[in-house]
C-alpha positions as CSV (number, residue, x, y, z in Angstrom):
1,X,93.9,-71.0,-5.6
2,X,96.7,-69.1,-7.6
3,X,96.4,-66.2,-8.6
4,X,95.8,-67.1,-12.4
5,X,93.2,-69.6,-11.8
6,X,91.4,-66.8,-9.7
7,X,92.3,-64.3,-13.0
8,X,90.4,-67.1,-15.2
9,X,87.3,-67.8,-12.9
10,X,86.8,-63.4,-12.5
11,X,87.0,-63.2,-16.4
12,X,83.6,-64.4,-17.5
13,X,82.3,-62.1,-15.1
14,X,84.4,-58.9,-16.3
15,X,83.4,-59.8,-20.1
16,X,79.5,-59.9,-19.0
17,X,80.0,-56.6,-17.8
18,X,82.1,-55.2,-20.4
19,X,78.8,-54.0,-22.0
20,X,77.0,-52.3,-19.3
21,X,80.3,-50.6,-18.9
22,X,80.7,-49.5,-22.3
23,X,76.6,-47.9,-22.3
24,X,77.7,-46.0,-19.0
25,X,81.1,-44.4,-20.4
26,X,79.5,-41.6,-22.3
27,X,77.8,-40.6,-19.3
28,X,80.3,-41.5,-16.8
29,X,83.8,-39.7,-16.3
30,X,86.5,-41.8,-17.7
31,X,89.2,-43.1,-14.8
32,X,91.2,-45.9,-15.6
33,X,90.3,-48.8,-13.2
34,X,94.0,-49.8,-12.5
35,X,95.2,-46.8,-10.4
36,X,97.3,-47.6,-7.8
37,X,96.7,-47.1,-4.3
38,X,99.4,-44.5,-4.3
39,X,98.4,-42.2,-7.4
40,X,95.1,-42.3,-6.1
41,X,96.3,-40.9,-3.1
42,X,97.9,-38.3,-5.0
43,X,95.4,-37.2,-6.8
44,X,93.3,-36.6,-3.7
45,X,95.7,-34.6,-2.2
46,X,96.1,-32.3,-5.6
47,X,92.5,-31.7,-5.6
48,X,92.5,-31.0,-2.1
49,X,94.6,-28.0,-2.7
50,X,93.8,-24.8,-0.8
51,X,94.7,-22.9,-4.0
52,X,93.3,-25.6,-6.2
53,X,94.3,-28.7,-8.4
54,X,97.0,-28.0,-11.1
55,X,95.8,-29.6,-14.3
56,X,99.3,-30.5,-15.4
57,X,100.0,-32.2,-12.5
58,X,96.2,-34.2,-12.5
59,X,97.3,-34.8,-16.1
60,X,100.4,-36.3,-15.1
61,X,99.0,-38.2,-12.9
62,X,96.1,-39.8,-14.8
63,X,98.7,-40.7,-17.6
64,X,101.3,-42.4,-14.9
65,X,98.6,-44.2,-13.7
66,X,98.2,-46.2,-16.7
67,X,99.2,-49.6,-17.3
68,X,100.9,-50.6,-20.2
69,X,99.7,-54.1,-21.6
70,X,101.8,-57.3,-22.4
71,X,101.7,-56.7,-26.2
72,X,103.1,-53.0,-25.2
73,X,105.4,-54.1,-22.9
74,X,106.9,-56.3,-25.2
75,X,107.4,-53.9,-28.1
76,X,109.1,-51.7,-25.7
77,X,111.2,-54.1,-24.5
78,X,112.0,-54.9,-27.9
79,X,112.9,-51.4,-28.9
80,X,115.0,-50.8,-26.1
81,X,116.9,-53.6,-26.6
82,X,117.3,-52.8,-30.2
83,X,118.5,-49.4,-29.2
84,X,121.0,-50.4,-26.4
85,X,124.6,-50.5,-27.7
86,X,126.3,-53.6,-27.7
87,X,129.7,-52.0,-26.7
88,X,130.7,-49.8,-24.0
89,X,132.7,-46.4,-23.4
90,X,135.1,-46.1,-20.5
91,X,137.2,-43.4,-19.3
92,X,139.5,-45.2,-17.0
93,X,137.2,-47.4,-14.7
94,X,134.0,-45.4,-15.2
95,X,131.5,-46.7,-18.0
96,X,130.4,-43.0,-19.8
97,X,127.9,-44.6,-22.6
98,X,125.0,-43.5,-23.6
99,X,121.8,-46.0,-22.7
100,X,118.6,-45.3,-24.2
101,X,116.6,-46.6,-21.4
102,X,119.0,-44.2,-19.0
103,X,118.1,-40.2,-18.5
104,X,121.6,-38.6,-19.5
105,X,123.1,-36.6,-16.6
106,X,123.1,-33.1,-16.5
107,X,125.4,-31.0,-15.1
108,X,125.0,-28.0,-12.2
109,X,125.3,-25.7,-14.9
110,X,122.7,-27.2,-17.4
111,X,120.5,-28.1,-14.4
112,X,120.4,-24.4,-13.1
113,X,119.6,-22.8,-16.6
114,X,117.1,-25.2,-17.4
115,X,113.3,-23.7,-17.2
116,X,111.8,-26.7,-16.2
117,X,114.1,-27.3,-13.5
118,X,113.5,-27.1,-10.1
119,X,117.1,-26.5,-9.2
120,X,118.3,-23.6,-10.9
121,X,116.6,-20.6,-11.7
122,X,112.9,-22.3,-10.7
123,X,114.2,-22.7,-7.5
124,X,113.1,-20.8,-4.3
125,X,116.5,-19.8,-3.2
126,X,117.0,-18.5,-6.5
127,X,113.6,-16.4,-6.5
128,X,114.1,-15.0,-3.3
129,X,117.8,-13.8,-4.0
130,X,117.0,-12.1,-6.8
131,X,113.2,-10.4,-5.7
132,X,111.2,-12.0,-7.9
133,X,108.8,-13.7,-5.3
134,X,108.5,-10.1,-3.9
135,X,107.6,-8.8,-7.3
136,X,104.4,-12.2,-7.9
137,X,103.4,-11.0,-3.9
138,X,103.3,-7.5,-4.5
139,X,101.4,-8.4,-8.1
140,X,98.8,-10.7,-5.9
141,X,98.2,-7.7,-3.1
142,X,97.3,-5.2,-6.0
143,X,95.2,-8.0,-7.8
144,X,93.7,-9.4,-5.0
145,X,90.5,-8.1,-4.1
146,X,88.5,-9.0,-0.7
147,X,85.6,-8.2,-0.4
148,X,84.4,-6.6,3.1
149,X,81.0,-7.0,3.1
150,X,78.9,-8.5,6.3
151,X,78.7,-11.6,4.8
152,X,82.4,-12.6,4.3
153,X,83.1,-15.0,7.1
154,X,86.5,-13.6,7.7
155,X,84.7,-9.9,8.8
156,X,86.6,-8.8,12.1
157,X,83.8,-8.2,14.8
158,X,83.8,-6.7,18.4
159,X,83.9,-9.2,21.1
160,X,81.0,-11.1,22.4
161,X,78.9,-10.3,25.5
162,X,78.6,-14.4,26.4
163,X,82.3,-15.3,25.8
164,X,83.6,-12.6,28.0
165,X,85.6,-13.7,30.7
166,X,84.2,-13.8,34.4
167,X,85.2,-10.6,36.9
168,X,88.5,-11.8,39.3
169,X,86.8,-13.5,42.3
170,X,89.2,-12.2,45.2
171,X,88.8,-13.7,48.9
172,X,86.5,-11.2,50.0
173,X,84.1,-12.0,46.9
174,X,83.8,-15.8,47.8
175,X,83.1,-14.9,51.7
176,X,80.1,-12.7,50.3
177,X,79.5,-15.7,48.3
178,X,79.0,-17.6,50.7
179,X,77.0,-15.7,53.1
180,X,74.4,-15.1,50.6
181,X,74.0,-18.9,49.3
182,X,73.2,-19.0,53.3
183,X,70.8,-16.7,53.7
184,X,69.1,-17.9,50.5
185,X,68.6,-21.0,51.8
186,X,66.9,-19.4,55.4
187,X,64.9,-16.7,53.2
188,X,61.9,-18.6,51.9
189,X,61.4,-15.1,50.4
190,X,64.4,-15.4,48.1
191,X,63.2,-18.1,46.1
192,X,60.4,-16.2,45.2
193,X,62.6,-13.6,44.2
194,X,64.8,-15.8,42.2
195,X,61.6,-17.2,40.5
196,X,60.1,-13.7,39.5
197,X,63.6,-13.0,38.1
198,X,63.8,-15.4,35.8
199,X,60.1,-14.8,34.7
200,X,60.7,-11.6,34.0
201,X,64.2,-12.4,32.2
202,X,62.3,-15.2,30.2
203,X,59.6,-12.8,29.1
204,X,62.2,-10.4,27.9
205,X,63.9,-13.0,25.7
206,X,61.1,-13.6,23.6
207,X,62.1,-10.7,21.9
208,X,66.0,-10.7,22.4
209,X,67.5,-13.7,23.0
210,X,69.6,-13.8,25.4
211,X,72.4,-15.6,26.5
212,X,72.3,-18.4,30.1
213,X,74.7,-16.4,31.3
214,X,73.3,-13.3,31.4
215,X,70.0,-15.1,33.3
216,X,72.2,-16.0,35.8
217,X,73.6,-12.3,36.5
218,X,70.6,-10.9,36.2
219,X,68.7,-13.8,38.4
220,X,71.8,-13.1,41.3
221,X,72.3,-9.7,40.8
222,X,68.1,-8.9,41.7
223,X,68.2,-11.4,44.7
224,X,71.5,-10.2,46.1
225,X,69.6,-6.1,45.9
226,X,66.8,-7.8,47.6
227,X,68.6,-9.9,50.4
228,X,70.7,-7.1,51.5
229,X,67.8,-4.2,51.1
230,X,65.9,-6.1,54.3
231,X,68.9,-5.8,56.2
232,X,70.3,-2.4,57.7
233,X,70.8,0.6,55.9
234,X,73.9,0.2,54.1
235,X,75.1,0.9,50.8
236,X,74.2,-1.8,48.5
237,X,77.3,-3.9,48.1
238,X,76.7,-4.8,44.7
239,X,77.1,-1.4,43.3
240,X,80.8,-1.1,45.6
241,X,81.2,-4.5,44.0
242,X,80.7,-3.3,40.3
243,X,83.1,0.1,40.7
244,X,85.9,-2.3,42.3
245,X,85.6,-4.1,39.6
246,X,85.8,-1.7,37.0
247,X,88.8,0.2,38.5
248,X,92.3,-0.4,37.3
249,X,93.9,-3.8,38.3
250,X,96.5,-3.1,41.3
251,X,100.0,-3.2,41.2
252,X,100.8,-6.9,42.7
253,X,102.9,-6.3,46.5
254,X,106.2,-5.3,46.0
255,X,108.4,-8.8,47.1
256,X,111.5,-8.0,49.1
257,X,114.4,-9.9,47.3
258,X,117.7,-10.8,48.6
259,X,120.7,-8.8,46.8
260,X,121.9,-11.1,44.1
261,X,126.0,-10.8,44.3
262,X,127.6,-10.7,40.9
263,X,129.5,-13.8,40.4
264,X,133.2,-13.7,40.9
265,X,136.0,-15.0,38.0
266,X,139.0,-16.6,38.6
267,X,142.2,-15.2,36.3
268,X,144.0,-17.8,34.8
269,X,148.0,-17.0,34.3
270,X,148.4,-20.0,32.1
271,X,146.0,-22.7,31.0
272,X,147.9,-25.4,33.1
273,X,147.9,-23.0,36.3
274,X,147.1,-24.5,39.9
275,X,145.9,-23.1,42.8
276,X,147.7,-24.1,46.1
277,X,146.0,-23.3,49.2
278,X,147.4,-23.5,53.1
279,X,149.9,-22.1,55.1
280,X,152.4,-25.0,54.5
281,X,152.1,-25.9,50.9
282,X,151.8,-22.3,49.7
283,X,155.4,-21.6,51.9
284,X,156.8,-25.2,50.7
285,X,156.3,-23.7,47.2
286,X,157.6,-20.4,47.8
287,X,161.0,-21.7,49.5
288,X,161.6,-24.4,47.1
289,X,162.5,-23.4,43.5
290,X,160.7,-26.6,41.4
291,X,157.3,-24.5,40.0
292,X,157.0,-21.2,38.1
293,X,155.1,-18.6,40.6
294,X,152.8,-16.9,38.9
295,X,150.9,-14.9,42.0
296,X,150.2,-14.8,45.6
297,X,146.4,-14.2,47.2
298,X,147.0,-13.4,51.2
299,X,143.1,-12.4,52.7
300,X,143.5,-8.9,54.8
301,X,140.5,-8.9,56.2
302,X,139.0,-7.4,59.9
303,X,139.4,-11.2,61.4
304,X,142.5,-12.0,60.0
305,X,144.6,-14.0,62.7
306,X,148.2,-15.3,62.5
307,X,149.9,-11.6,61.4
308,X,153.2,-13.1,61.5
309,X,152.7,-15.6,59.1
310,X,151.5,-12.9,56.5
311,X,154.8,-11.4,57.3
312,X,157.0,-14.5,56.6
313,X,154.8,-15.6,53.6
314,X,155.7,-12.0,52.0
315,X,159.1,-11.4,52.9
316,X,159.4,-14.6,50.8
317,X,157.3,-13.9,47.7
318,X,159.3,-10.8,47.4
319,X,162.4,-12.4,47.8
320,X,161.7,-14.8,44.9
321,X,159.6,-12.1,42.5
322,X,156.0,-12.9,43.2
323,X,153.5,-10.2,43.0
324,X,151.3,-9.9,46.0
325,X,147.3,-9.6,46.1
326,X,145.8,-8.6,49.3
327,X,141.9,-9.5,49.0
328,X,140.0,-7.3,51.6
329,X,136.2,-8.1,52.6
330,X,133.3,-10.0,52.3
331,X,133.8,-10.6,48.2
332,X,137.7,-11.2,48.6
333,X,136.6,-14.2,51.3
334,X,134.4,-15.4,48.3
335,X,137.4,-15.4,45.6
336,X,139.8,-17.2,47.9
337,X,137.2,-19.9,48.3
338,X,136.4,-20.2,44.9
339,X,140.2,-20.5,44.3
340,X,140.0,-23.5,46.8
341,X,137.2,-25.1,46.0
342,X,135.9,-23.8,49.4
343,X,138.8,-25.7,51.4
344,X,140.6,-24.4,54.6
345,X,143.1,-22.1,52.8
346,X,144.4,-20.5,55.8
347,X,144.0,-16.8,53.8
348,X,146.8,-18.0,51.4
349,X,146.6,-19.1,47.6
350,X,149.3,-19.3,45.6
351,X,148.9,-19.3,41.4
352,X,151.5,-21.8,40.4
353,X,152.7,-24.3,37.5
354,X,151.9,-28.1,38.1
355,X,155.1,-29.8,39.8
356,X,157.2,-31.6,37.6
357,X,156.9,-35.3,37.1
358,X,158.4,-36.6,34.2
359,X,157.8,-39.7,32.5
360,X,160.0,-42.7,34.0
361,X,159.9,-46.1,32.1
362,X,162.6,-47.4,34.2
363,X,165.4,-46.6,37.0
364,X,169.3,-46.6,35.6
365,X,171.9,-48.2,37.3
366,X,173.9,-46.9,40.5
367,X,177.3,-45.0,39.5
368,X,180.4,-45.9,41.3
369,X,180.4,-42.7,43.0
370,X,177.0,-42.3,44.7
371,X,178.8,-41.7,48.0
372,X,180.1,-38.7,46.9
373,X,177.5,-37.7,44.4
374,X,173.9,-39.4,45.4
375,X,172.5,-39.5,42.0
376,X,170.4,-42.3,39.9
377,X,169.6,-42.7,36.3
378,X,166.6,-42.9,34.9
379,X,165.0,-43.6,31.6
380,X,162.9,-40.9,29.9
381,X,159.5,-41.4,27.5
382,X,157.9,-39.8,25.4
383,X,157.2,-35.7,26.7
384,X,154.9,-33.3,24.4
385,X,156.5,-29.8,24.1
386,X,154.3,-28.7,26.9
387,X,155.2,-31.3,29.1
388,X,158.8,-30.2,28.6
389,X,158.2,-26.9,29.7
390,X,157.0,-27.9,32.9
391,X,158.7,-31.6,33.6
392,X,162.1,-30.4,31.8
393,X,164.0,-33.9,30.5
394,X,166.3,-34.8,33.5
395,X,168.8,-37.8,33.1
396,X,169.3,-38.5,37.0
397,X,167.6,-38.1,39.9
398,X,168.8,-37.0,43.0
399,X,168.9,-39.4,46.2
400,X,168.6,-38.3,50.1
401,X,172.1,-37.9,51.6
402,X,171.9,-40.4,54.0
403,X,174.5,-43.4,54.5
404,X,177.0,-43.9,52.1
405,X,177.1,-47.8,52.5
406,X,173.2,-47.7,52.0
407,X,171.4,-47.4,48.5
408,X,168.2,-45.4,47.2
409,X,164.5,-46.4,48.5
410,X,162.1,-45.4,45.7
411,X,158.4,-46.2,45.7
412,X,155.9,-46.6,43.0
413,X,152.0,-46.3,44.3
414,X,149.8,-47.9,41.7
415,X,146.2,-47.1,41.2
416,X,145.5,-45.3,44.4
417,X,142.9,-43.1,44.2
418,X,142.3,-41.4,47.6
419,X,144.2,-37.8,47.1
420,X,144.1,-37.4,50.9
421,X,146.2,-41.2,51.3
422,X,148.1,-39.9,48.2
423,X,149.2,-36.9,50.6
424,X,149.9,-38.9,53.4
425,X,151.7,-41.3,51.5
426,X,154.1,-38.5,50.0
427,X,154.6,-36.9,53.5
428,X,155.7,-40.3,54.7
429,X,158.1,-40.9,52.3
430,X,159.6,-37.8,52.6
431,X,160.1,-37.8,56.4
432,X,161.5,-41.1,56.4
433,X,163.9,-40.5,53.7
434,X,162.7,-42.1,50.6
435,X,164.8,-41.5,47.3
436,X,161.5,-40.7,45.4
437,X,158.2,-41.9,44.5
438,X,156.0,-42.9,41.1
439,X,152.7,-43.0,40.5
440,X,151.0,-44.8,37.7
441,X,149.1,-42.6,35.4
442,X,146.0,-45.2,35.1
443,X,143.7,-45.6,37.9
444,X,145.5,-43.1,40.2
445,X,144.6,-39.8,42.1
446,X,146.7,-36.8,40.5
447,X,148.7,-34.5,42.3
448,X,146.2,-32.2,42.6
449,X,145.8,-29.4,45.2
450,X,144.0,-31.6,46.9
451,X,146.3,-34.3,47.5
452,X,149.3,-31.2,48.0
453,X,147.3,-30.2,50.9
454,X,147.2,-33.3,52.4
455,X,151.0,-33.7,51.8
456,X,151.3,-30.3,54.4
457,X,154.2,-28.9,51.6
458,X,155.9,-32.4,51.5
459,X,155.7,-32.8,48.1
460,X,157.6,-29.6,47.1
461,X,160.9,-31.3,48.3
462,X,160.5,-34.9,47.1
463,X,161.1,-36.2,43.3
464,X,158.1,-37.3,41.9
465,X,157.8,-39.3,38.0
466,X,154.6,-41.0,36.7
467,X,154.9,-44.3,35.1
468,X,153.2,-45.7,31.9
469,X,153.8,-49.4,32.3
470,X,154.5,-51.0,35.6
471,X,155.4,-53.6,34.0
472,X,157.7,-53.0,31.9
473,X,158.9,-50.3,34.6
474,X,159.7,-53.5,36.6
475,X,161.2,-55.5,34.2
476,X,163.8,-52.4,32.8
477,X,164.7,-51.8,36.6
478,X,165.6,-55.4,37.5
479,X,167.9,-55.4,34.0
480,X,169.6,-52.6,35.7
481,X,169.8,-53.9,39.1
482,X,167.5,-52.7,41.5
483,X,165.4,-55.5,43.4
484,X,162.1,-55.1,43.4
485,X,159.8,-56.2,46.7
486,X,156.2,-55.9,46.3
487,X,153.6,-55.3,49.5
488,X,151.3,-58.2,49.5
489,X,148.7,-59.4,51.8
490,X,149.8,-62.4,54.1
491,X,147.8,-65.5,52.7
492,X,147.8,-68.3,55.6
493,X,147.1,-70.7,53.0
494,X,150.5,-70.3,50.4
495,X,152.1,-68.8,53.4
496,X,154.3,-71.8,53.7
497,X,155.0,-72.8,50.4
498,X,156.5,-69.1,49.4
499,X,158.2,-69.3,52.7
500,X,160.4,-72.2,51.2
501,X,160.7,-70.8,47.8
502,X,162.0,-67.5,49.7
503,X,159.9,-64.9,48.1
504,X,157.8,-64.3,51.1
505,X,159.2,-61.4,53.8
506,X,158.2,-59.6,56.6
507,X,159.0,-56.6,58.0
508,X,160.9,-58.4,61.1
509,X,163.1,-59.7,57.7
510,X,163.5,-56.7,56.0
511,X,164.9,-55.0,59.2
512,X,166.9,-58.1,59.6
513,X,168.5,-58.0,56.6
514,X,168.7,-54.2,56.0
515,X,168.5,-55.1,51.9
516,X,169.6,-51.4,50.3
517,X,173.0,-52.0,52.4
518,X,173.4,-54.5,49.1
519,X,171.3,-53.2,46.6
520,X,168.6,-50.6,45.4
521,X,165.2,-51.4,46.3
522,X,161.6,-50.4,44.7
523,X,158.6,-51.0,46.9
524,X,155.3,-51.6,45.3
525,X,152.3,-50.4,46.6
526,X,149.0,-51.1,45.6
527,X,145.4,-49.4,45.7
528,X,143.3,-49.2,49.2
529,X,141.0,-52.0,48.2
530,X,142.6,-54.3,45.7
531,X,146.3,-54.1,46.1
532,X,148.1,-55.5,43.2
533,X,147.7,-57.6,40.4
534,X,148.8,-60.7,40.3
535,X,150.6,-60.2,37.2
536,X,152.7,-57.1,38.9
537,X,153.6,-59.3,41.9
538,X,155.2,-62.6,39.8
539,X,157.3,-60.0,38.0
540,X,158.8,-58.7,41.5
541,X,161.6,-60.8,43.2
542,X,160.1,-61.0,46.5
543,X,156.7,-60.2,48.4
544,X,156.5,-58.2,51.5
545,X,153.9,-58.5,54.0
546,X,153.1,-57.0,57.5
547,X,152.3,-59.2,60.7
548,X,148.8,-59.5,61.6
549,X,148.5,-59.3,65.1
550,X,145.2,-58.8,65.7
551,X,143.0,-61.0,68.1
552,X,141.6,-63.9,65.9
553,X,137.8,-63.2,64.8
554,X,138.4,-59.2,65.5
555,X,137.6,-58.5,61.7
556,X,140.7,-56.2,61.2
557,X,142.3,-57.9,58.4
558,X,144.1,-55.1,56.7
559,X,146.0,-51.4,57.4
560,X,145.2,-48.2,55.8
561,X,147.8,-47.8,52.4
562,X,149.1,-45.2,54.3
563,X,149.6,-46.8,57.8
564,X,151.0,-49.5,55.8
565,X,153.7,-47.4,53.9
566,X,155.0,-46.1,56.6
567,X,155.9,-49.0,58.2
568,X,157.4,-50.8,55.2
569,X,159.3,-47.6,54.3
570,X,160.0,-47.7,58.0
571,X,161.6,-51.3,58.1
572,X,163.9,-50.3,54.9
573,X,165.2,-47.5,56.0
574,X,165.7,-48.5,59.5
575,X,169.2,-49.8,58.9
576,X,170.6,-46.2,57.7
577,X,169.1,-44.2,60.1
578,X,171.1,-46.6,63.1
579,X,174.4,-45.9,60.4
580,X,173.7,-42.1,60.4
581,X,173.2,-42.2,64.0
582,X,176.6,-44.1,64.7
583,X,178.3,-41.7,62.5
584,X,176.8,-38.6,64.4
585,X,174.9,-37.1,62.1
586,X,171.4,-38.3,64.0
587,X,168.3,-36.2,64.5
588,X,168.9,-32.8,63.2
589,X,167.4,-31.5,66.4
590,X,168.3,-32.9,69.6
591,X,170.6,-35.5,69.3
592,X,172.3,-34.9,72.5
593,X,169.2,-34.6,74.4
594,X,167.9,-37.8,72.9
595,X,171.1,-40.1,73.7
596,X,170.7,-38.5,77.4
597,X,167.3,-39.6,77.4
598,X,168.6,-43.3,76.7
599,X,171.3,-43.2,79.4
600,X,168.3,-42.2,81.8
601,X,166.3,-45.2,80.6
602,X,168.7,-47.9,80.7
């Protein structure tokens, strides 16, 4: 049924009781039967009102609550529609004319100085800025009058007897406790005594009443006198009981508590500052001249060991300028391990810059006179002035002096996120006589002091650069004529079909071949459990893998990145070490005694 045919079937109904409604409205109090749900709602809650119901707002109320009918509805439509310009006023894209049907808006100004405005003047904030709500609560104190009397419900009284809170039950107490609910129970004569108790209590409440509570004290307080009375002659406990218990509280045991040490703070020389730790790295740092020194921590404590280090370490800190901290006792052991994240430090931290490692986006081409001058370009991004300061904007990189017929090794490590392989790896580069190496700046470990420690001070003497795009890095530097051999895992399965394209090498070719006697070379590493993409390795010119030689079924598959390095670094550079060792320059150290050695042997 609609809802019309359901307004049409109610209506007879509604006009049979328009009469009976009309003889009850005189006596009845008139409230218009159309209300919504929500102004009734409202109304409830204004007469609910601690202070009471406003009548402005009831009136309010009552008259929003009634419905207009259709007859009214139309004549105001009518009206408004009669009143409502045909035109309108624009200044620029906004419409500014004045609809009838539409409350004009007022401005801050004629909002705040209106009375009946609740933002202005008739605001809170307003009232309590300028003291008037103190003024109406001072006028309500002096007007308001309470009346005291016995009767008021809000009279403050003393505390009641039944409500008070039961006497602190201590071990001791519950022991007693328990004795006595024993005895009770072997005593036939207690129960009697119990009974009499709360005879006599129940005849005394017929005049006072008295609270369950207080039956109970009473009841154990006369058969606890009576249980220990037939006993020997001691002092009844419940009187010893009663002065404990109304004697001052004691002072809780005094707890023995470890002393708290103060905690220690670090002093920062720059934001950017690091904190090299170790024997090697921190006199790495002091004899090279790449970082800003800032200050040197050396522990002088009773069990300090290794006195001529601490000699050496100073003599060179003075020589270069550094000022020197010596950090006696327990609390200067604490600093140095907070400066070291509570690593070995060997008693030494150095305060230093970050080592420089500027921004490559790709490798320049060899000059004509690298024999003489072993130098390579490089391309430089984007530095912030900051970064400046501390990587500088260098145009050429320096290479080992090694052979003059050989070119640069430089190595790029992407994504590898061990600092302590990141340490090796740099160490291993540097003792085999790499030109420098790169690290990408996504996914890889940062040369933190961490992964400097690890490096043993290697890192101080080697050029280091970070590289955005790899890339593009690869593509830039095969433009300008360095070939580019990535480290791959040997796949059994393509094996043969790179073999004949000739991109796939292995070491035993690389030392066959000695490739840097032709050209530069970049080596590409990849992470410890990945390696590289796929994308990297297509833009290289060749792939380099090591022999497997395992026993088949072992399970050893693969190398540590480091282990792996090293010999890949170790297969490049093999061809200029033999040339440097036909030319006589060798081993630094015992070149005679090693080419004695040989004659020996063979």
């Amino acid at each position: 049924m609609s809802l019309s045919l359901a307004y049409r079937a109610a209506r007879p109904s509604l006009l049979s009781n328009y009469t009976s409604r009309l003889s009850h409205a005189a006596a009845l109090p008139i409230r218009h039967a159309s209300l919504s749900a929500i102004n009734k709602g409202l109304v409830r809650s204004e007469q609910a009102r601690p202070q009471g119901a406003r009548a402005d707002k009831l009136d309010d109320l009552a008259a929003g609550g009634k419905r207009m009918t259709y007859a009214e509805r139309r004549e105001a439509r009518k009206q408004l529609a009669e009143e409502r310009p045909a035109f309108k006023i624009r200044k620029g894209k906004k419409d500014i004319t004045q609809y009838p049907d539409e409350p004009k808006a007022k401005s801050r100004r004629a909002r705040f100085y209106d009375p009946e405005s609740s933002f202005g003047k008739k605001s809170l904030v307003y009232q309590l800025k300028t003291g008037k709500l103190r003024d109406e609560l001072r006028t309500l104190q002096e007007n308001d009058h309470i009346d005291h009397s016995s009767e008021s419900p809000f009279e403050r009284t003393g505390p009641r007897p039944d409500l008070r809170p039961p006497p602190r039950r201590t071990v001791r107490k519950l022991a007693r406790t328990r004795n006595n609910s024993t005895k009770r129970d072997e005593d036939t004569g207690d129960v009697a005594d119990f009974v009499a108790a709360l005879s006599r209590s129940a005849d005394s409440s017929r005049d006072t009443p008295r609270s369950d509570v207080a039956l109970r004290r009473d009841a154990s307080s006369t058969r606890r006198n009576d249980t220990f009375g037939r006993g020997r002659d001691a002092a009844p406990r419940r009187d010893r009981d009663a002065d404990r218990d109304d004697a001052a509280p004691r002072p809780p045991p005094a707890q023995k508590t470890a002393a708290v040490e103060p905690p220690l703070s670090i002093t920062y020389t720059t934001a950017a500052s690091q904190f090299l730790y170790g024997k090697s790295v921190v006199e790495a740092a002091l004899r090279s001249a790449r970082r800003q020194l800032y200050k040197l921590y050396i522990y002088g404590g009773a069990n300090r060991q290794n006195r001529g280090d601490e000699a050496l370490i100073r003599k060179l800190a003075e020589r270069k300028g550094v000022p020197v901290a010596v950090l006696d006792g327990e609390s200067g052991l604490r600093l140095l391990n907070k400066m070291s994240l509570s690593r070995p430090h060997n008693g030494f931290v150095l305060e230093a810059s970050p080592l420089p490692q500027p921004p490559v986006t790709a490798l320049g081409a060899i000059p004509d006179d690298y024999a003489g001058n072993p130098r390579y370009g490089v391309t430089l991004g984007h530095q912030s002035a900051e970064e400046i300061a501390v990587n500088g904007t260098p145009a050429t990189l320096p290479a080992p002096a090694s052979s003059p017929s050989h070119r640069p090794l430089v190595l790029v490590l992407d994504r590898v996120v061990d600092p302590g392989n990141l340490g090796a790896i740099l160490r291993t580069a540097a003792f085999l006589g790499a030109a420098a190496v790169g690290i990408t700046r996504r996914g890889s470990a940062g040369l933190t002091p961490v992964a400097l420690k690890a490096s043993a001070g290697a890192a101080e003497s080697l050029p280091l650069f970070s590289v955005g795009s790899l890339p593009e890095f690869v593509a830039l530097s095969r433009d300008s004529g360095w070939s580019v051999y990535a480290a791959v895992a040997r796949d059994s399965a393509s094996a043969g079909k790179r073999q004949q394209a000739g991109r796939h090498v292995d070491l035993h070719d690389v030392e066959e071949a000695d490739p840097l006697r032709r050209e530069p070379c970049v080596l590409l590493v990849g992470n410890e459990g990945e390696g590289l993409d796929r994308m990297i390795v297509k833009k290289a010119d060749y792939e380099v893998n090591i022999p497997n030689m395992s026993a088949p079924g072992s399970g050893v598959d693969s190398l540590n990145v480091g282990v792996a390095v090293a010999l890949l670094c170790s297969a490049f550079l093999k061809g200029a070490t033999k040339e440097m060792e036909g030319f006589g320059i060798g081993l630094a150290q015992g070149a005679g005694e090693g080419t004695r050695a040989k004659e020996i042997l063979w």
